[in-house]
C-alpha positions as CSV (number, residue, x, y, z in Angstrom):
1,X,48.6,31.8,52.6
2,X,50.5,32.5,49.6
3,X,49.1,33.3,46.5
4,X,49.8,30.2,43.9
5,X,51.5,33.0,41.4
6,X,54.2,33.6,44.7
7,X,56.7,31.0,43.6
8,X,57.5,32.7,40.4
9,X,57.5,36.2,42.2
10,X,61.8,35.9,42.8
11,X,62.7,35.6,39.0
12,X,59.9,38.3,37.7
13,X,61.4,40.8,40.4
14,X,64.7,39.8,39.3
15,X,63.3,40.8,35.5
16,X,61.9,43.8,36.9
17,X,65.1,44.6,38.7
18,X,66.9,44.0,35.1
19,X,65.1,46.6,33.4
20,X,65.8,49.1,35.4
21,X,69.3,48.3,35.4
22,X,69.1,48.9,31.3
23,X,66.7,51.9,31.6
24,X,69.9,53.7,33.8
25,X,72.5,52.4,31.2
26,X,69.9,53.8,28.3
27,X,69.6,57.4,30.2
28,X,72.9,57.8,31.4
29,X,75.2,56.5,28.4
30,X,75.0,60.3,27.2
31,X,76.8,61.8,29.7
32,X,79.4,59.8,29.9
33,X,79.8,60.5,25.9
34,X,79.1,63.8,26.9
35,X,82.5,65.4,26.1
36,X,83.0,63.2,23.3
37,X,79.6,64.4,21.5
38,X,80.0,68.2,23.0
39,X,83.8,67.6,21.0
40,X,82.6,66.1,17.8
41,X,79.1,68.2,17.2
42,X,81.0,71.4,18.4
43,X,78.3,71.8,21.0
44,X,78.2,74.7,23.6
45,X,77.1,74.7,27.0
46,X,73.5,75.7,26.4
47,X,72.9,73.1,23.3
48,X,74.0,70.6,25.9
49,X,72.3,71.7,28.6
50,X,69.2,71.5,26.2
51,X,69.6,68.1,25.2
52,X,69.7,67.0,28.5
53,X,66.3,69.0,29.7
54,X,65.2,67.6,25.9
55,X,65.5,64.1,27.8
56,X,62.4,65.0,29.8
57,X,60.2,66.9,27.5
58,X,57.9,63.8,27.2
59,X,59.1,62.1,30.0
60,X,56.5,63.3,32.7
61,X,53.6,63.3,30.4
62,X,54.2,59.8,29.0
63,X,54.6,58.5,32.3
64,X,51.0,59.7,33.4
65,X,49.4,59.3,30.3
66,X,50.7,55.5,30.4
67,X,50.4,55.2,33.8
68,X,46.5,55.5,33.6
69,X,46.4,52.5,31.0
70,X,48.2,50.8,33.7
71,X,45.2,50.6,35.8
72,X,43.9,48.8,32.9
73,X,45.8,46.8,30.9
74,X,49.0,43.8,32.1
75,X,52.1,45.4,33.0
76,X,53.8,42.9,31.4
77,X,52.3,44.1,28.0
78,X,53.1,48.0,28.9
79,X,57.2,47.1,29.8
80,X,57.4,45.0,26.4
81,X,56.6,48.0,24.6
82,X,58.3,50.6,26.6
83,X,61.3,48.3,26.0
84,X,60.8,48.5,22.1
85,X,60.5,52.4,22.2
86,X,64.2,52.7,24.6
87,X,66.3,49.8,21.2
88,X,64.6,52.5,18.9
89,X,65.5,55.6,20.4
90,X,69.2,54.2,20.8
91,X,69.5,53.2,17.3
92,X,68.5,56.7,16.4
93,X,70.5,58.3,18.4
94,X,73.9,56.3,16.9
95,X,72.8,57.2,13.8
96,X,72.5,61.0,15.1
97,X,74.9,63.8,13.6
98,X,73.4,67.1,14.2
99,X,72.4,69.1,17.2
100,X,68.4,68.8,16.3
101,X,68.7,64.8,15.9
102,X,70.2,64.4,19.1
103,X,67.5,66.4,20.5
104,X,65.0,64.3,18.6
105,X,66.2,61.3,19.8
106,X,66.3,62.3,23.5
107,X,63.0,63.3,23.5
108,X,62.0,59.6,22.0
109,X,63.9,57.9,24.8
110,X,62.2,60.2,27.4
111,X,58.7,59.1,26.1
112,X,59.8,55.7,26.0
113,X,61.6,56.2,29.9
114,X,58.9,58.3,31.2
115,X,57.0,55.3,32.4
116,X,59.2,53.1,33.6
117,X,60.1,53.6,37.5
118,X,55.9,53.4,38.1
119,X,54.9,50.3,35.9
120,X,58.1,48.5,37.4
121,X,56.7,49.6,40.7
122,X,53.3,48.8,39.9
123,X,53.9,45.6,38.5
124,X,56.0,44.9,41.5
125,X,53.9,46.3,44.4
126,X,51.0,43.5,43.0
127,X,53.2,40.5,44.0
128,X,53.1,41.7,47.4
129,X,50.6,43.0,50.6
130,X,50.5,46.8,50.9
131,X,52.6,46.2,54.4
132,X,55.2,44.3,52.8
133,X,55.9,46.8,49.8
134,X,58.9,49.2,51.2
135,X,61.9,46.6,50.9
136,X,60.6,45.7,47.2
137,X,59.6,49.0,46.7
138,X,63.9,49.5,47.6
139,X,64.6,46.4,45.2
140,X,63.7,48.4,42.8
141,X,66.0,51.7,43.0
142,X,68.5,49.5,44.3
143,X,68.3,47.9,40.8
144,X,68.5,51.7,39.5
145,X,72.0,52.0,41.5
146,X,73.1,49.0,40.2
147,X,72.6,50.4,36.5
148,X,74.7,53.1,37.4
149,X,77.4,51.5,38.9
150,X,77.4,49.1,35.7
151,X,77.2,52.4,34.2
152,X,80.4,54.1,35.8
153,X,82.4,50.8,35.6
154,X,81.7,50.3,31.6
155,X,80.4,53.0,29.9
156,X,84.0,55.2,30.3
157,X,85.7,51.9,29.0
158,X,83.3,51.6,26.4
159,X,82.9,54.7,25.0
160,X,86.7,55.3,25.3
161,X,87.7,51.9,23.1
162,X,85.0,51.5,21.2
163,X,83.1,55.4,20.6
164,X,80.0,56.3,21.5
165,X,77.9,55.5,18.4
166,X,78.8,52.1,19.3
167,X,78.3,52.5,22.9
168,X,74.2,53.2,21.8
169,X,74.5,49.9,19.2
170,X,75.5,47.5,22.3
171,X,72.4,49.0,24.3
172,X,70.2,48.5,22.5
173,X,71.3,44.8,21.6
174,X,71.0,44.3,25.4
175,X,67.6,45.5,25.5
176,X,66.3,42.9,22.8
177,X,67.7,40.1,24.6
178,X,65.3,41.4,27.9
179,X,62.7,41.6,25.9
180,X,62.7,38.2,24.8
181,X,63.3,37.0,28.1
182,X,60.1,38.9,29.4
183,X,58.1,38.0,26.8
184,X,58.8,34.7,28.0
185,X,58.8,34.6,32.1
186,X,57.2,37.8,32.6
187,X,53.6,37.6,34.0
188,X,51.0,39.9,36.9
189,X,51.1,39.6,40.5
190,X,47.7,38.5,41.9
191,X,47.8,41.0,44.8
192,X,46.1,43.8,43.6
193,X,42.6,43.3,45.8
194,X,44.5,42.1,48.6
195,X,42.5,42.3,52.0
196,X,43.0,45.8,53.5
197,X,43.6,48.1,51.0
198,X,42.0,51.3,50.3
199,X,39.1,49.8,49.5
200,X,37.8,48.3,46.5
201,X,36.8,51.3,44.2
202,X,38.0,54.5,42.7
203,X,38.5,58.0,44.6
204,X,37.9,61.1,42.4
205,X,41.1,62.0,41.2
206,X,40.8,65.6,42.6
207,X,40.3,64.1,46.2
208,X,43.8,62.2,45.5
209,X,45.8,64.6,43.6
210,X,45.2,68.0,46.3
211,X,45.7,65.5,49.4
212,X,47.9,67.2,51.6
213,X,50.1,63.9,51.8
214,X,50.5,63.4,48.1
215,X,51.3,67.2,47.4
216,X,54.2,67.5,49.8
217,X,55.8,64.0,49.2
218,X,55.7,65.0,45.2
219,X,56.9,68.1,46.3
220,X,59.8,66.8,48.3
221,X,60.0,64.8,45.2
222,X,60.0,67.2,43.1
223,X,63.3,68.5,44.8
224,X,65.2,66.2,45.2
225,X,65.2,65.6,41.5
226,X,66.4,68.8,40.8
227,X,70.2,67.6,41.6
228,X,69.4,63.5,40.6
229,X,68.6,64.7,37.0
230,X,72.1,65.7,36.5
231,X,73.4,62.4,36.5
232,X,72.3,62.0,32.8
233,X,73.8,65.0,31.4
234,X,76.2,67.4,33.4
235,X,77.8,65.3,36.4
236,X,80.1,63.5,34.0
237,X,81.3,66.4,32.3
238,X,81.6,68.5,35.1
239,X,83.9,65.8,36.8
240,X,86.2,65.9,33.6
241,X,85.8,69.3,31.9
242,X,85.3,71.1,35.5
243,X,87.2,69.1,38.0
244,X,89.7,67.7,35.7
245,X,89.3,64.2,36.8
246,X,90.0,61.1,33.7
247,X,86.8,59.3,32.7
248,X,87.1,56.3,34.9
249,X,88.0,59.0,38.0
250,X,84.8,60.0,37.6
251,X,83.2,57.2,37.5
252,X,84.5,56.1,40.4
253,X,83.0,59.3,42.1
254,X,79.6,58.0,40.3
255,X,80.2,54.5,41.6
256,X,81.2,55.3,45.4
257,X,78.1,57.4,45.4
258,X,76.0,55.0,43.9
259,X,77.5,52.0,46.4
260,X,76.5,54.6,49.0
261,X,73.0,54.7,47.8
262,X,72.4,50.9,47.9
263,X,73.9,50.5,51.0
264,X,71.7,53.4,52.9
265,X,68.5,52.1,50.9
266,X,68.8,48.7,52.3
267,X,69.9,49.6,55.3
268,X,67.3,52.3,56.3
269,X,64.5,50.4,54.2
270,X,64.8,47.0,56.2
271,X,64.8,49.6,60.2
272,X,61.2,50.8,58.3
273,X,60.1,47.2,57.2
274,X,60.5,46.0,60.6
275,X,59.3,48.8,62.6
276,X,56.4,49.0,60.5
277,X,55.8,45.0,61.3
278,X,56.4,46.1,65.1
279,X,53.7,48.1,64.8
280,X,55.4,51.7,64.4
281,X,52.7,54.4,63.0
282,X,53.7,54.7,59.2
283,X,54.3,58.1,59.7
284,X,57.2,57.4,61.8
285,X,58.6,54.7,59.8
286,X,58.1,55.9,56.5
287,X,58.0,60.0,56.3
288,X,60.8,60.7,58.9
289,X,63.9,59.2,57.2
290,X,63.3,60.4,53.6
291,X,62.8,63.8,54.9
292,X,65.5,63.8,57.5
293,X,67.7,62.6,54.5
294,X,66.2,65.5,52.3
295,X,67.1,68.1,55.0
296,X,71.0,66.5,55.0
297,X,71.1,66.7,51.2
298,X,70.2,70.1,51.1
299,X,72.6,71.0,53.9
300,X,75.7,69.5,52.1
301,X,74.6,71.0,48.5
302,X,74.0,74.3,49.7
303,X,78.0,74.2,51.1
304,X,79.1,72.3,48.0
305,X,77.7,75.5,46.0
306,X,78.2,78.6,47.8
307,X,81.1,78.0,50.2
308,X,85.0,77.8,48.7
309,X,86.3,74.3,48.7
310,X,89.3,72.2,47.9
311,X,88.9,69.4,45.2
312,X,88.6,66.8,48.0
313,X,85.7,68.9,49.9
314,X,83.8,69.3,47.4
315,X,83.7,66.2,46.2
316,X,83.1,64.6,49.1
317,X,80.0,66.9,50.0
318,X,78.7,66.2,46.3
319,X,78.9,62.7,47.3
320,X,77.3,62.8,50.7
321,X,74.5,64.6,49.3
322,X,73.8,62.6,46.3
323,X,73.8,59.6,48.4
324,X,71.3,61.1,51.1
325,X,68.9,62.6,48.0
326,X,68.3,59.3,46.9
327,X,66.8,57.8,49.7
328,X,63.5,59.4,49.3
329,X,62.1,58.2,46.0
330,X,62.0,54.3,47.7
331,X,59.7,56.0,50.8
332,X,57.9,57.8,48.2
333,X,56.5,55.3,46.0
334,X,55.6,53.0,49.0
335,X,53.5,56.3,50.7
336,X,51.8,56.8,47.2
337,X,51.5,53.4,47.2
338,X,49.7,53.2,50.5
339,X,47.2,56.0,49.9
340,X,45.9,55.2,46.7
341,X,42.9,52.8,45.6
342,X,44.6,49.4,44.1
343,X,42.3,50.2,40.9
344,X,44.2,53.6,41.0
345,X,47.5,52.9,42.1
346,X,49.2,52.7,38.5
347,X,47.8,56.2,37.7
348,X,48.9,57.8,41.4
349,X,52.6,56.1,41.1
350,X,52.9,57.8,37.4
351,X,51.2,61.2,38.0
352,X,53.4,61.3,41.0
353,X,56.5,60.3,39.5
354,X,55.5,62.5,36.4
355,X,55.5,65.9,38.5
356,X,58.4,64.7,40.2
357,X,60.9,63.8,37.1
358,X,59.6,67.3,35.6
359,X,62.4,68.7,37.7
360,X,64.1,66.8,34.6
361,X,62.9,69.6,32.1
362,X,64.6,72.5,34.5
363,X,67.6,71.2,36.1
364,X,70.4,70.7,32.6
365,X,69.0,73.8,31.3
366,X,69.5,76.0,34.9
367,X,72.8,74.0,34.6
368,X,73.7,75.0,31.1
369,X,72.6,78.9,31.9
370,X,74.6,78.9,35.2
371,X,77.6,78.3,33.3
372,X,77.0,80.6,30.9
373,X,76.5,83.3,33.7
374,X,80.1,81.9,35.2
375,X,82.0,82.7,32.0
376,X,81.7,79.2,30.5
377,X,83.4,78.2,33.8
378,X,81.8,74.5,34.0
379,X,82.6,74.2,37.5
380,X,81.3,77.5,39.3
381,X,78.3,77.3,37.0
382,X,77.1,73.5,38.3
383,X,78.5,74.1,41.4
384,X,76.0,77.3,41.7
385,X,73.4,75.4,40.2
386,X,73.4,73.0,43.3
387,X,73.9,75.2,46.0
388,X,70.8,76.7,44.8
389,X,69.2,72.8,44.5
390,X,70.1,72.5,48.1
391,X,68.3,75.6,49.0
392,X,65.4,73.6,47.7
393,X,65.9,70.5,49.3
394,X,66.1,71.7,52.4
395,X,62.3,73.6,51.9
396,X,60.8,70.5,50.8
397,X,62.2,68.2,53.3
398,X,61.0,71.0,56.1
399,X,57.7,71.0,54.7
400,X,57.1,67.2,54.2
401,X,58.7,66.7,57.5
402,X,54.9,68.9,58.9
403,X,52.5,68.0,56.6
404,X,52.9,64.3,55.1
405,X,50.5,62.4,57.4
406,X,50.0,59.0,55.1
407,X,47.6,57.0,57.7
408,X,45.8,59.9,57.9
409,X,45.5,60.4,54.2
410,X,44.2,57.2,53.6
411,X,41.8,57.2,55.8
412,X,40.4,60.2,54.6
413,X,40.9,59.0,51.5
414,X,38.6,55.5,52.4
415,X,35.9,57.2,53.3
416,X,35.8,59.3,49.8
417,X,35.7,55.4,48.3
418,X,33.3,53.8,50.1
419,X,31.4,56.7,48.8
420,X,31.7,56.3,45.4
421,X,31.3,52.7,45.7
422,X,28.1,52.5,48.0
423,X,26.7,56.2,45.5
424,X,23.3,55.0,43.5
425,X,24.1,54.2,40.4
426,X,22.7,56.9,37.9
427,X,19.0,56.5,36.5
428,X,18.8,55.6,32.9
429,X,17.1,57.9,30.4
């Protein structure tokens, strides 16, 4: 039987789904002003490169800090004021005009951003039984593609017409108009002590963070960020200043792989949904895609970076691979998901999430020194830096492929719970 709360479940996922459409819009609107800023400021290739890693200096540790006070205070209340933090951050950043305030402002949207993917996912995952969660769970990216397809269709146009100063002013108008809306509609899921979850009290946090299953699926993670990361810095300006492609050209390389991305999330996460409701072991359903997708990404990225390749080629494996590396982080917050304690599961979604998105703080700057090694050749520079990405995908997906083991995990992990919930309570002084 339902919960009463389930009839408004469709329009607060379709709010949740809206957020992160603006979040993408929000992270990714500087590099598609990329060249226009790199232009104006008289930026080089490191300074870039370092305002992009800037991006992510707070990211990770907002996320897990605020992903802890999601275990005890409303989501709805946390996404209202990441919201305000991201109108902020753009309004400073339109007013920016220096190297320093750029960098500034990044880091301000990164604190704000940092939280975002695991609140949404926690305040999604409580609308819905643990067994239910992977095609919401793929809701939610999908809503990330989205913003990137809105992205490539309107930030080029935008920026192009109107500049990019103006490009942050619109953005931020956007995200008031959210806010009021969720301030509003938005309200909590009433799932979160649903029958057969991992019990009904906490696990110590060193039992969660060193289990085998969350180490290697935030290490798999972890890699396949490496490469995502570049879509809010370098990919844009590698596609004009490296490949030579017009704005719009390359974002309609952003947009085919991006349409890619929905199409094998849904796809692949609906085979899972109902194998897992056929009984399939989770293991099966759930860890065996992502990785074999992880191992394919690397495959492609490695050729893309240290084979010679025609325009077309190249492209084409950039695409393939970027579509395949996205696949994972959908599996990936549903396995987290699974393993952790509902009272918990806030703080496991942004520690892991966190560690992953650090890749965030290496990837523009390996990026912007790659280049610098290549001669200030933009293209051999990121196309090295992803050949040696790829090396790492293929490692992680190898090694989650062996050790990830989430019905295992949780189990294990149970039996630490029901410890800590049956203990004796101290004696008082």
């Amino acid at each position: 039987m339902n919960a009463p709360s389930d009839n408004r479940r469709p329009l607060v996922v379709a709010l949740l789904m809206a957020v992160m459409v603006i979040s993408v819009l929000d992270k990714s609107i500087f590099a598609f002003a990329g060249p226009q800023i790199i232009d104006e400021l008289k930026l080089s290739p490191e300074q870039f490169g370092f305002i992009g890693s800037a991006f992510f200096f707070l990211y990770s540790l907002s996320g897990v800090l605020v992903g802890f006070l999601a275990n005890r205070l409303p989501s709805r209340h946390i996404l209202a004021g990441m919201s305000l933090v991201w109108m902020v951050a753009q309004l400073l950043t339109a007013l920016s005009s220096s190297f320093f305030a750029l960098v500034a402002s990044r880091m301000l949207l990164g604190a704000g951003c940092g939280p975002g993917t695991a609140v949404t996912q926690h305040a999604c995952f409580k609308w819905y039984a643990p067994r239910e969660r992977v095609l919401p769970s793929a809701l939610i990216q999908v809503a990330l593609m989205l913003g990137a397809i809105a992205g490539a269709l309107s930030l080029p146009l935008l920026i192009e017409h109107l500049g990019w100063r103006m490009g942050y002013l619109l953005l931020a108008a956007i995200g008031l108009v959210w806010l009021l809306l969720w301030r509003v509609y938005g309200r909590e899921g009433e799932h979160d002590d649903a029958e057969g979850e991992t019990g009904g009290g906490n696990a110590p946090y060193r039992q969660l963070l060193l289990n085998r299953t969350f180490v290697f699926i935030t290490l798999a993670g972890f890699c396949c960020y490496l490469p995502t990361a570049l879509i809010f810095s370098w990919v844009p300006v590698y596609l004009q200043k490296g490949m030579a492609l017009t704005p719009m050209q390359s974002g309609y390389v952003v947009m085919a792989a991006t349409v890619g991305v929905i199409i094998l999330n849904l796809l692949v996460s609906g085979l899972s949904q109902r194998a897992l409701k056929r009984g399939a072991s989770v293991r099966l359903a759930m860890v065996m895609p992502p990785m074999l997708a992880c191992l394919g990404a690397g495959v492609a990225m490695s050729l893309m970076g240290f084979l010679e390749q025609g325009l077309g080629a190249t492209l084409a494996l950039y695409v393939v691979g970027g579509i395949l590396v996205n696949l994972l982080p959908t599996f990936a917050n549903s396995i987290v998901a699974f393993i952790a304690p509902p009272r918990q599961r806030g703080s496991m979604l942004a520690i892991h999430i966190g560690l992953m998105t650090s890749a965030g703080m290496l990837a523009p700057h390996v990026v912007g020194q790659a280049i610098g090694w290549a001669g200030g050749d933009i293209a051999k520079g990121f196309e090295l830096a992803v050949g040696l990405f790829g090396l790492a995908l293929i490692a992680g997906g190898a090694l989650g492929l062996r050790l990830i083991d989430p019905e295992r995990s949780r189990a294990q992990l149970a039996s630490h719970t029901t410890e800590s919930v049956n203990a004796p309570a101290p004696s008082q002084a």
